[in-house]
C-alpha positions in Angstrom: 101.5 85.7 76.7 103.9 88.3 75.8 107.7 88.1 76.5 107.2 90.5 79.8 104.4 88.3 81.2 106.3 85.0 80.7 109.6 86.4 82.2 107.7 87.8 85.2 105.6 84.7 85.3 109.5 82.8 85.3 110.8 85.1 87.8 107.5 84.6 90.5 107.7 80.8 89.8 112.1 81.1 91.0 111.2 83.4 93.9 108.4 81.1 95.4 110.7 77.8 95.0 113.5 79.5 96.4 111.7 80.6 99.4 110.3 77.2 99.6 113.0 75.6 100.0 114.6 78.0 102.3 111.5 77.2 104.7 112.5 73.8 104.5 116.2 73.7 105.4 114.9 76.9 108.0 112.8 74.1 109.7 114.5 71.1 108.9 111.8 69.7 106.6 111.7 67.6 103.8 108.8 68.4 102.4 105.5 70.5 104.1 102.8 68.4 105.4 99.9 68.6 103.5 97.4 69.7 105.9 100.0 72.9 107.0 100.8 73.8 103.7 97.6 76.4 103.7 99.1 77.7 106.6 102.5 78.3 105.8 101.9 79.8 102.3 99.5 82.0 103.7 102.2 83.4 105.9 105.0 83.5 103.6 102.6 85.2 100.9 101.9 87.9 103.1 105.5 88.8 104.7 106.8 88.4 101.5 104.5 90.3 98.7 106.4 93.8 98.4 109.9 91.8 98.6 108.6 89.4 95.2 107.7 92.7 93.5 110.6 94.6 94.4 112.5 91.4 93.5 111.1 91.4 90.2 111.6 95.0 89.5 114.7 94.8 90.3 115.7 91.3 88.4 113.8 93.1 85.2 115.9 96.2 85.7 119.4 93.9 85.0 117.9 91.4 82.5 116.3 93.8 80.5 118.7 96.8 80.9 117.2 99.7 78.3 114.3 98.0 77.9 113.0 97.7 81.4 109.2 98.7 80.7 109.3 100.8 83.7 108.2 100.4 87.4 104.4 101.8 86.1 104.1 99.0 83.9 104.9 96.1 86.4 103.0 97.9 89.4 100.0 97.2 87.1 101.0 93.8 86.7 101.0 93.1 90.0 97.7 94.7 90.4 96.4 92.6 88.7 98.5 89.5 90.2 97.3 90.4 93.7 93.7 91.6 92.8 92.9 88.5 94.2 94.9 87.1 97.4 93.2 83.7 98.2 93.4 83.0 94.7 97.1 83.6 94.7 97.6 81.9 97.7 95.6 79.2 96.2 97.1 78.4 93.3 100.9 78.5 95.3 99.2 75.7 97.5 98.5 73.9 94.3 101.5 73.6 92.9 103.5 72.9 96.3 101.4 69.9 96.3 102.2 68.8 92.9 105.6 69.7 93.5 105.7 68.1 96.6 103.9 65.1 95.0 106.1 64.6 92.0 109.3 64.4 94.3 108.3 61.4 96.5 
């Protein structure tokens, strides 16, 4: 994995925690139960897909200064990224359970 892949895999993995946990102080939750979390992450994946890439555009632009690859370069990363939505949304599910899991 190259060092643009791994900081825009670092940057996705910030976004979606952060917006988890703002769900859960939004609804006064503790954790999401596990039959909604399907549910929920469907709905916050689509609301919030152009704001993660803008965010991570943007986050790129000041970490990386001069050598921002360019907007062309992570448009096709996130081509790729959301070629496949239930897969996405999938694998998010995933690791909220885990997450979710490994904090009882």
């Amino acid at each position: 994995m190259s060092k643009l892949e791994r900081t825009v895999k670092d940057l996705i993995i910030f976004y979606v925690k952060e917006n988890y946990n703002k769900y859960l102080s939004d609804n006064n939750l503790t954790i999401i139960e596990k039959e909604k979390i399907k549910e929920v992450i469907s709905d916050l994946y689509y609301s919030k897909k152009d704001h993660l890439k803008q965010f991570v555009k943007d986050s790129l632009k000041e970490l990386w200064k001069d050598d921002y690859p360019g907007d062309l370069v992570i448009n096709n990363i996130f081509f790729e990224i959301y070629g496949d939505n239930e897969l996405c949304i999938n694998r998010i599910c995933v690791e909220i359970e885990l997450y979710q899991d490994n904090e009882k």
